[in-house]
C-alpha positions in Angstrom: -41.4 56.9 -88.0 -38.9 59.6 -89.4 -35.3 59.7 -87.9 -36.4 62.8 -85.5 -39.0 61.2 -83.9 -36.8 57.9 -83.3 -34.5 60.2 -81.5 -36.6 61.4 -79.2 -38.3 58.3 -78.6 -34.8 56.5 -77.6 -33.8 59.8 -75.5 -37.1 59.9 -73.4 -36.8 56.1 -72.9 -33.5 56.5 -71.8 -34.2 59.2 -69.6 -37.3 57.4 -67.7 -34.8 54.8 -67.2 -32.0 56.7 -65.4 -35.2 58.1 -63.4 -35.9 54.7 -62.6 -33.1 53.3 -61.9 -30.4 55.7 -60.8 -26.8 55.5 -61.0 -24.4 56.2 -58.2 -21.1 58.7 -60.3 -23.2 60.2 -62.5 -26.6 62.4 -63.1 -28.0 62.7 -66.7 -31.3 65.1 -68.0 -32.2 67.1 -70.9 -33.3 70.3 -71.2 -37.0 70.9 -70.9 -37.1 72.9 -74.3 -34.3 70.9 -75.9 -34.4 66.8 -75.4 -31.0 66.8 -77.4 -29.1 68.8 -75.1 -28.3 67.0 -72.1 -26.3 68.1 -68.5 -25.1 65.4 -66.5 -23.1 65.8 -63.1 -20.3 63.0 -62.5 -19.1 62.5 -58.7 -16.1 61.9 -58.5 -14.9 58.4 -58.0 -13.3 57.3 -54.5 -9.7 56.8 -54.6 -9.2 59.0 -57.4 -8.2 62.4 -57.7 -11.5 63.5 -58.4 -12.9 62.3 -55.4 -15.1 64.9 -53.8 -16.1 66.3 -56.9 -19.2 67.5 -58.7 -18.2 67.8 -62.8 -21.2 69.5 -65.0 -20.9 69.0 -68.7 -23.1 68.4 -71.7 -23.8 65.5 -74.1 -25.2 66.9 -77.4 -26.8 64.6 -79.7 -27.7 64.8 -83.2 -31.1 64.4 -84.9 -29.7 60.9 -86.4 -28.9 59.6 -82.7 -28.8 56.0 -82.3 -26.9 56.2 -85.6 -24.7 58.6 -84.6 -22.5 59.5 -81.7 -23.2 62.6 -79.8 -20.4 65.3 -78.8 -19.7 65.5 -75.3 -17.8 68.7 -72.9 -17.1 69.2 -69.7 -18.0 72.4 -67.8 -16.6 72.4 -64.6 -12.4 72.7 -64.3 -11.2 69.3 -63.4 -7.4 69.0 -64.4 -8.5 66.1 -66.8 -10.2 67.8 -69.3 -10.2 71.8 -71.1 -13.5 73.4 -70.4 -16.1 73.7 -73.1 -14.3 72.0 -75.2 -15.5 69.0 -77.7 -13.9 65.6 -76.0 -12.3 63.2 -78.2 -13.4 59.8 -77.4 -14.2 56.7 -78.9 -18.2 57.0 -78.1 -18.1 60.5 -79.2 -18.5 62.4 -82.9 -14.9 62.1 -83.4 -14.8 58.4 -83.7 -18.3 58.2 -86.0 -16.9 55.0 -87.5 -16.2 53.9 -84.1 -20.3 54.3 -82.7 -22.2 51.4 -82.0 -25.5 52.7 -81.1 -24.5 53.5 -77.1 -27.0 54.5 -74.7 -26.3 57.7 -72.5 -25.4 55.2 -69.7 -22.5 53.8 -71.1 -21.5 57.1 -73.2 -21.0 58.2 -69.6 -19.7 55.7 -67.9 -17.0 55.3 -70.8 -16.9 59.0 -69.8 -15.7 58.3 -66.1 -13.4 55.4 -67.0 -11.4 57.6 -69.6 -11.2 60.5 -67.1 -9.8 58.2 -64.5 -6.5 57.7 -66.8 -4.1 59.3 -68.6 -4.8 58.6 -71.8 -4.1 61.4 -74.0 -6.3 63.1 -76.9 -8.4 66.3 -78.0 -9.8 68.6 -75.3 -7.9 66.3 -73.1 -5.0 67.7 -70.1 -2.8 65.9 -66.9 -2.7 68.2 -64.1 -0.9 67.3 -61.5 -2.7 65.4 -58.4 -2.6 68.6 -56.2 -4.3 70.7 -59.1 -6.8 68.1 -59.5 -7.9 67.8 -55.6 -8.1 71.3 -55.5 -10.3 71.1 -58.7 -12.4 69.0 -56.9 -12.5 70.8 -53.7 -13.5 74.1 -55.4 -16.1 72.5 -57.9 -19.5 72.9 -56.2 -18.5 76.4 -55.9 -17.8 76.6 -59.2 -20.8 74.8 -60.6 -23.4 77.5 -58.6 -22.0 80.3 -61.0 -23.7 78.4 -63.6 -27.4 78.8 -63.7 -28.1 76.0 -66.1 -26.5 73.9 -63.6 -28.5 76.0 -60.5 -32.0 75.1 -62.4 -31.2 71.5 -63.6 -29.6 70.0 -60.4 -31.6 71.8 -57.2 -32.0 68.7 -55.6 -28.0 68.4 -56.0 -27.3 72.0 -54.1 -29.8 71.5 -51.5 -27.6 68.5 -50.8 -24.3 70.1 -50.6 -25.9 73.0 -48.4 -27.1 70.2 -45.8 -23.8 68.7 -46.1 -22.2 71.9 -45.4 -24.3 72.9 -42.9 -23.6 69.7 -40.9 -19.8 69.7 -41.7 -20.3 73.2 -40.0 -22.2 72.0 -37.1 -19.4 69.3 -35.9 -17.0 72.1 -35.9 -18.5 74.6 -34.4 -19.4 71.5 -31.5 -16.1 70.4 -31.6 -14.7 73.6 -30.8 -16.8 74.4 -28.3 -15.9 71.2 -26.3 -12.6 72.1 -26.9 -13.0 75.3 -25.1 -14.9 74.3 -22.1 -12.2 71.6 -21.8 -10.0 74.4 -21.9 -11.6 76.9 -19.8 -12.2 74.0 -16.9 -9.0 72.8 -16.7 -7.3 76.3 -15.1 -10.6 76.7 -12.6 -9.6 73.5 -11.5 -5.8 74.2 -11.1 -7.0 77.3 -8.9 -9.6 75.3 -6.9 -6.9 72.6 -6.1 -4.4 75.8 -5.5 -7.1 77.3 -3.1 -7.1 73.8 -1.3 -3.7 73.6 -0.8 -3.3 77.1 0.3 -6.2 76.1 2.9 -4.8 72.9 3.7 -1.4 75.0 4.6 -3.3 77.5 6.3 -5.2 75.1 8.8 -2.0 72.9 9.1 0.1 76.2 10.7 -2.9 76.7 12.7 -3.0 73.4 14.5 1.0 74.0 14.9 0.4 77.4 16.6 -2.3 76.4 18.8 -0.2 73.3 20.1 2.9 75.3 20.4 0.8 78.1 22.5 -1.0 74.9 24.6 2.6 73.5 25.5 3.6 77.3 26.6 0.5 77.6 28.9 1.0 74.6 30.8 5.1 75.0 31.1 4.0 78.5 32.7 1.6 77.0 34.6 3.9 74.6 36.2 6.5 76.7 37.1 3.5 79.1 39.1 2.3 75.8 41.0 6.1 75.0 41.9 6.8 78.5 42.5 3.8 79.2 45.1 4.9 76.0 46.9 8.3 76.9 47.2 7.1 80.5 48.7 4.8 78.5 51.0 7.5 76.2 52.5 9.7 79.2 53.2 7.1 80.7 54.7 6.6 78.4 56.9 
């Protein structure tokens, strides 16, 4: 079996294996026309600065892979590493004396685990924490200008369009509970208002009515004593 056919061998193994049995902070596949080529997606840790992100990148391996390391960049702006630029780690073609015949798994993984510090090196950068949330915020809306990334990962956007969509959803709901609460609460100020003026209303009523009652039996009195009086003098 000649080196080129040992590479693809070990990359379509390893790929049927990350199909199987996927991983949680990252996404791996080749191209369809090119097995050494490879775009993977990293999430970004929790508790990080990257959390919330989606980072697209590429590992390119040689024809000698296993025997030698591949080269790996990173796509999408993250405050950790320059764009499109080769990465200088210790599983990478920088450090060929430093390969020990990693699998894409833990070429990514080391991946994660070095962009999670500050160690320095080529291709690498410290933003600030701010920069980098706002990196991560911003990233899926980065990543759909790229239309390798829009035809690898479609599983990956119809996700974040759901999630989106949902996000949306519980605003829009939230807001309109937040309204009605709003709009009821001055109806019911002017229905109480209404009561009261009603209550004052009838309450000055009743005070007439008994004050006009009194008056009609005072006058009535004073006719009753008043025709006797004319009687007795009459007589």
């Amino acid at each position: 079996m000649s080196k080129h056919q040992l590479c693809v061998k070990r990359l379509q193994k390893e790929y049927l294996n990350l199909v199987k049995h996927p991983e949680p902070l990252f996404i791996a596949k080749p191209l369809q026309n090119n097995i050494l080529e490879w775009h993977y997606l990293i999430f970004g840790p929790e508790e990080t600065d990257y959390h919330g992100g989606v980072y697209h990148g590429q590992v390119i391996f040689p024809l000698e892979y296993p025997f030698k390391a591949p080269s790996i960049l990173m796509t999408t702006p993250s405050g950790r590493f320059e764009t499109n630029t080769r990465l200088c780690l210790s599983m990478t073609d920088f450090h060929q004396e430093q390969w020990s015949n990693q699998g894409v798994k833990a070429i990514l993984i080391g991946l994660i685990s070095f962009m999670t510090e500050d160690a320095p090196g080529t291709g690498s950068i410290t933003a600030s924490k701010q920069v980098r949330q706002k990196y991560a915020a911003n990233s899926m809306s980065f990543n759909l200008k790229n239309q390798t990334f829009v035809k690898l990962f479609p599983e990956i956007i119809t996700k974040h369009k759901n999630n989106t969509l949902t996000v949306s959803s519980l605003s829009s709901s939230s807001s309109s509970s937040s309204s009605s609460s709003s709009s009821s609460l001055p109806k019911q100020t002017i229905t109480n208002n209404n009561n009261n003026d009603n209550t004052t209303v009838n309450s000055n009523s009743n005070r007439n009515l008994k004050s006009a009652t009194r008056s009609y039996l005072f006058i009535s009195t004073f006719l009753l004593i008043l025709s006797f009086l004319v009687y007795l003098y009459l007589q």
